[in-house]
N, C-alpha and C positions, 0 to 999 in steps of 0.2 A: 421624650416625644417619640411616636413609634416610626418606623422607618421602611419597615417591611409588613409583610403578612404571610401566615405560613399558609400549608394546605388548605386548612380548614377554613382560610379568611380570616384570619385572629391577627392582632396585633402581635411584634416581635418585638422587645424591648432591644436595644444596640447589643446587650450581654449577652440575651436568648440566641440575637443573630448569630456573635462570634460562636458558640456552642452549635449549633446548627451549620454554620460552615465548618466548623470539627467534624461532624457528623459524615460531614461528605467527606472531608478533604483525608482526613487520616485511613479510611479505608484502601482509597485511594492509592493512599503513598505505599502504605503495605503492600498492595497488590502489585506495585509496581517493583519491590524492595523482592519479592517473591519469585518475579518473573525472570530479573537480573540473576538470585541465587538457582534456581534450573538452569539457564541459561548459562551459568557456570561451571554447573553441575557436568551437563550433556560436552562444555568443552575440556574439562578435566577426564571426562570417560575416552572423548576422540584423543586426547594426547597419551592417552593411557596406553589404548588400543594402539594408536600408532608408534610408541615406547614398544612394545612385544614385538609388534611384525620388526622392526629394526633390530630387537635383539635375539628374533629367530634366524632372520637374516647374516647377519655377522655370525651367528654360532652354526650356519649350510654351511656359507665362506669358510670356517676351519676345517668341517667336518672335507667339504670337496677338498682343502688343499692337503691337509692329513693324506687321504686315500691318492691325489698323485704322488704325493712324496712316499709313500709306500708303493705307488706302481714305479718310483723313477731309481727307486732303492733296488727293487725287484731287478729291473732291466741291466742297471749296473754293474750288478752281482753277477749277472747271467751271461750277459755282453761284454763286459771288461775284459780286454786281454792281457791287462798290469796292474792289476788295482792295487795293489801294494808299492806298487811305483806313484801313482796318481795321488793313493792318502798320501804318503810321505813327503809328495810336493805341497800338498794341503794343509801338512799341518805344520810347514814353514809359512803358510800363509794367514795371520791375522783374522781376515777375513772369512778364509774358509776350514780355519784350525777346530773350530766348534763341528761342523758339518762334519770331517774327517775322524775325531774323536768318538764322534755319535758311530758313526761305521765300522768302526774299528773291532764293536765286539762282533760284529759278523763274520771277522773274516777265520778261518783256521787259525789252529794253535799256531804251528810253526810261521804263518805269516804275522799272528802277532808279535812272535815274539822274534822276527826280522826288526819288527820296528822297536826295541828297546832301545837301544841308544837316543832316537828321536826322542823320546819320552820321556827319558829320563833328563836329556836338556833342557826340554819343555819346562821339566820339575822343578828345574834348582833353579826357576827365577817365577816372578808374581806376577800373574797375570787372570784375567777373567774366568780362563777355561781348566785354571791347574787343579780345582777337584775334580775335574773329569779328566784328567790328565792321568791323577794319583789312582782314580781309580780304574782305570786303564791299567796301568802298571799293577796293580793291586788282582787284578782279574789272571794274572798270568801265576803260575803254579809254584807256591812258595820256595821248593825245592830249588828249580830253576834259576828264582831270582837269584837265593843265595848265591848259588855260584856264579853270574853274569852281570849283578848289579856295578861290585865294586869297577870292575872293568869298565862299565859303559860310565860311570861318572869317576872317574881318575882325570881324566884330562881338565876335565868342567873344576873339579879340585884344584890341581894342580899350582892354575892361574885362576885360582877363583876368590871372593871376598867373601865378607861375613852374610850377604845375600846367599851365594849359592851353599855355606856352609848350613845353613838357617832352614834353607827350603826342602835341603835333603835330609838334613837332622829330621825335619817332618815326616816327610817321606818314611826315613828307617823305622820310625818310631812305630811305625804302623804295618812293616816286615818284622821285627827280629830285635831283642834287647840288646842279643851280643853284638849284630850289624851297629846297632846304635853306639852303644858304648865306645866300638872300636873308632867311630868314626870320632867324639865327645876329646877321645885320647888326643886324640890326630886335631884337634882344633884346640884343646890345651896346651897342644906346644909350638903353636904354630908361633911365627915372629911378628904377626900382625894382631894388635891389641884385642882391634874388633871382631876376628873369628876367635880370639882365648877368650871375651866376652861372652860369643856366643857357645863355647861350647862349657863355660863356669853356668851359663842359663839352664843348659840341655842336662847336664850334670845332678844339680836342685832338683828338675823334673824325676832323671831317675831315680832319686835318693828318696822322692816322696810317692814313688810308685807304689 
């Protein structure tokens, strides 16, 4: 029996109906499904845009703190009436061991190489900053070192364990075969297992050089 009438005044059989409420209702939902995906669209663009300016942001913040720390470097240099004194207190200190190490190539030869002995203690144990350490000591004129290393780590030797034996074996390895070697000798015979360990290790290394 008909229930409805369409435009034209005609009867709608119940079927015709439900297909004629298709007619409206799925457009509908689309355009609604359409409105939602722009709408998502335009807020995926604002977080986009707002992602850049933040990450222009953070990349001034480097850029300004870069250029003070090269005006506070500058002033330092200029104004310091001990800085040789000052690193050397620095790079007892943890904290400010990194900062002092980064300076360090600015200063004159002969003030570097005041600070060997610092450095080389620095060397014979493991710690965050000991490649920039080594290469600190590494920057200083091979010549030089030959003759003033063994001196500055004799004592570190002395009373030292398979740590500083290990740290310096590093070290030499990257000055001089025969520094190396001599030093390899000298922990072969040593009466503590763990630096004849270390130096049976250092040994292997050279033999497969």
């Amino acid at each position: 029996m008909p229930i409805n009438n369409n435009t034209n005044g005609e009867a709608i059989e119940p079927l015709e109906s439900i297909n004629e409420f298709k007619r409206v209702v799925v457009p509908t939902t689309l355009y609604a499904f359409g409105k939602d995906k722009i709408q998502n669209k335009k807020g995926e663009t604002m977080l986009s845009q707002q992602q850049t300016v933040n990450n222009i942001d953070l990349w001034q913040s480097v850029v300004a703190k870069e250029f003070a720390y090269i005006e506070s470097r500058k002033e330092f240099f200029n104004s310091c009436t001990d800085r040789v004194a000052i690193l050397q207190k620095g790079l007892q200190n943890p904290r400010e061991r990194g900062t002092a190490l980064r300076l360090f190539f600015y200063l004159t030869l002969p003030e570097r190489q005041s600070l060997l002995d610092e450095l080389v203690d620095l060397a014979s144990v493991s710690h965050s900053d000991i490649e920039l350490c080594r290469e600190a000591i590494l920057s200083l004129p091979k010549t030089w070192l030959l003759v003033n290393i063994e001196n500055s780590a004799e004592g570190l030797l002395a009373d030292g364990t398979d740590e500083e034996y290990r740290r310096l074996l590093e070290l030499y390895i990257n000055i001089d075969k025969n520094l190396t070697e001599k030093l390899v000798k000298r922990a072969l015979q040593h009466e503590d297992a763990d630096i004849r360990e270390a130096g049976e290790d250092f040994q292997k290394y050279l033999n497969n050089c």
